[in-house]
C-alpha positions as CSV (number, residue, x, y, z in Angstrom):
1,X,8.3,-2.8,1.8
2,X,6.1,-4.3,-0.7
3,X,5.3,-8.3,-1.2
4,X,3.5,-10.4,-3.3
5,X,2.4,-14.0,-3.1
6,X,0.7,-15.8,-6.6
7,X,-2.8,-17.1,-5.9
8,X,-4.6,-19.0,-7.5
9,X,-7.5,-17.8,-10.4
10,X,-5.2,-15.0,-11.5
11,X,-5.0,-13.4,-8.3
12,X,-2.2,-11.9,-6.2
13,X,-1.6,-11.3,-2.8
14,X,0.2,-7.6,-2.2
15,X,1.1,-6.4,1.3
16,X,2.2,-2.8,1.9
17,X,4.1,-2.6,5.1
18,X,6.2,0.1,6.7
19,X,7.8,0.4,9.9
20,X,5.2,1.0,13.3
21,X,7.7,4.6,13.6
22,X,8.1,5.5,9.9
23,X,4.7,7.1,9.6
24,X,3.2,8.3,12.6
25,X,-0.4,7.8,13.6
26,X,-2.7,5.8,12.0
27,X,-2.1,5.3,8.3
28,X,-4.2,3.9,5.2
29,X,-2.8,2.7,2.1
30,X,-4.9,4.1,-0.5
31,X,-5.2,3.9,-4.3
32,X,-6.9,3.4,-7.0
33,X,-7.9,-0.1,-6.2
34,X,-10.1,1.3,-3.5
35,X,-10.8,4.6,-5.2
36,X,-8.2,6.7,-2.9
37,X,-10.7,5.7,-0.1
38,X,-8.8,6.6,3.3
39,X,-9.6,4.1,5.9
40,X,-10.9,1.4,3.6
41,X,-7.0,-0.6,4.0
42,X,-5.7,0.6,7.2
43,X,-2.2,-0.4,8.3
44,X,-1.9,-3.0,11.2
45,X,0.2,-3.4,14.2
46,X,1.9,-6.4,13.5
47,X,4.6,-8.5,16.3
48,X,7.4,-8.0,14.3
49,X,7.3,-3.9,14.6
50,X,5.5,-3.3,11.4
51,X,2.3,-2.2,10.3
52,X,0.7,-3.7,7.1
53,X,-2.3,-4.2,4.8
54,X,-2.9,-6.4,2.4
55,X,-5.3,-6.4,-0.7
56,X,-6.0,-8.8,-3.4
57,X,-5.5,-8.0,-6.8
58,X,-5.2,-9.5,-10.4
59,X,-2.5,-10.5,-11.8
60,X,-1.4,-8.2,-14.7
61,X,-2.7,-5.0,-12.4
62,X,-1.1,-1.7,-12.5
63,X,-1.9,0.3,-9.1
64,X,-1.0,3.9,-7.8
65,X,-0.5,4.3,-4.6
66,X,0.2,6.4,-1.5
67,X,0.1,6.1,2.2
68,X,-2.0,8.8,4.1
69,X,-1.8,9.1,7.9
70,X,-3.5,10.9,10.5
71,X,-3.7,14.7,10.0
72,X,-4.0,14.3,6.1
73,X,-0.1,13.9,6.0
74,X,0.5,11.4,2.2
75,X,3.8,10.1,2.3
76,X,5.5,7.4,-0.2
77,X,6.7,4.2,-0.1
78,X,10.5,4.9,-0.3
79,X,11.5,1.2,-1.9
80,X,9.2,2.1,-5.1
81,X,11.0,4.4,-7.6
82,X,8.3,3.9,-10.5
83,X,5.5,7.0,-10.6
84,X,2.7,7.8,-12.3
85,X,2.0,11.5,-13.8
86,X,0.4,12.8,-11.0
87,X,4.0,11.5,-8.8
88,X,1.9,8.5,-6.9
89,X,3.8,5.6,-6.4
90,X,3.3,2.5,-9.4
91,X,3.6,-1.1,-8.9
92,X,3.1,-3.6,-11.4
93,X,1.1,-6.8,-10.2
C-alpha cells in the first residue's frame, strides 16, 4: 500500500508499506529517487503489523520503484498496476 500526504513548498509525502509477512527479511524500497540504492530507505517495523518507509518527493514526480529484500530477492508492490519499460513499478506524485 502506497500513501501520500500534500506538503507544503511543492512537496509530497509517499509511504511505501507492506505487510511485516509479505516480504520476508529485511527489505528496502529502492528507486530512482535514491539511485536503486539498497538500504538507503529501509522498511520499518511499525505497531500496526506493517513495515514502511517514507521519502519526500515533489509534486509532479514520476518514480520507479521496487522492493528488494534480503538475499537480493525484488518483489512488487501488488496495488500498483502502472510499469515502466524495464517492468518496475510507476507512481505518479
Amino acid at each position: 500500500m502506497i500513501t501520500m500526504k500534500k506538503l507544503p513548498f511543492g512537496k509530497v509525502r509517499v509511504t511505501f508499506s507492506l505487510e511485516r509477512d509479505q516480504v520476508p527479511g529485511p527489505t528496502s524500497v529502492v528507486g530512482c529517487f535514491n539511485d536503486w540504492t539498497p538500504g538507503s530507505h529501509v522498511l520499518r517495523g511499525r505497531s500496526n503489523g506493517r513495515k514502511s518507509a517514507s521519502i519526500t518527493l515533489p509534486t509532479g514526480s514520476v518514480v520507479s520503484f521496487r522492493y528488494l529484500s534480503d538475499g537480493g530477492r525484488w518483489s512488487d508492490d501488488p496495488a500498483i498496476a502502472d510499469r515502466d519499460d524495464r517492468g518496475n513499478g510507476r507512481l505518479a506524485i
